[in-house]
N, C-alpha and C positions, 0 to 999 in steps of 0.2 A: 287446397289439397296438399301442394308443399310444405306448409306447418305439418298437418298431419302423419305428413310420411317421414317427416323429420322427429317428429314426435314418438312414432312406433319403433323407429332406428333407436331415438335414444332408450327407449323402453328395453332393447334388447339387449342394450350394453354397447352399443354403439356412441362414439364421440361425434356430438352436436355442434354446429355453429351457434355463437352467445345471440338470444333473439328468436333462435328458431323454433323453439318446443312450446307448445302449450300448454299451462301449466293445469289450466280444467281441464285437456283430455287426458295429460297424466294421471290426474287426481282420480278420473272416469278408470282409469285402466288397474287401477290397486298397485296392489303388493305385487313384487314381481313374483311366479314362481315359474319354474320347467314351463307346465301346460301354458300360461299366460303369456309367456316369451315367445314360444310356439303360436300362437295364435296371433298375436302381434307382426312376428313376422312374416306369416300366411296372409296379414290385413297388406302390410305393408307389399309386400311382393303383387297382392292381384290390385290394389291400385293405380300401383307402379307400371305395370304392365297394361292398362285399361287408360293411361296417359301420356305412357312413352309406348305402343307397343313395335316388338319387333320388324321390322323389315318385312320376315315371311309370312306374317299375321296383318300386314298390311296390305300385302297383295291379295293375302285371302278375302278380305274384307270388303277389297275393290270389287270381286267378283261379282256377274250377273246373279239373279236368284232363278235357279232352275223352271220351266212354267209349272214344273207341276208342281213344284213348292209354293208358287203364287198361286193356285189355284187347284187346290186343294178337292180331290172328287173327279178331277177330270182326267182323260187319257194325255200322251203328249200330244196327239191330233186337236187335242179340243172336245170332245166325246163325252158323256155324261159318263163315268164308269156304271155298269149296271149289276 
């Protein structure tokens, strides 16, 4: 996934380390233009964030899952909703 994210950076005009880019996902991504730069670094950014995420998205993450999100139909008693 670090190739890749090295690869979207250079895509966007971003300077690479020599090794780093892949040149098939280059080749995959075209010509560069506005939209495709734009798109590239929208790829790049929610990767990037989905491998390093923040601190406060980590605590969020730790969180318990509400019960009535596990269980979905029922009251927070345990209740059948009717």
């Amino acid at each position: 996934m670090e190739t890749a994210i090295e690869t979207l950076r250079f895509f966007c005009g971003e300077r690479a380390s020599e090794g780093s880019v892949d040149d098939a996902l280059l080749a995959m991504l075209g010509t560069a233009s506005d939209e495709r730069r734009w798109l590239a670094a929208s790829l790049h950014k929610t990767i990037r964030l989905q491998l390093d995420p923040p601190i406060d998205m980590r605590a969020l993450s730790a969180m318990t899952t509400p019960q009535w999100l596990e269980h979905p139909g029922r009251t927070t008693t345990g209740l059948p909703i009717s």
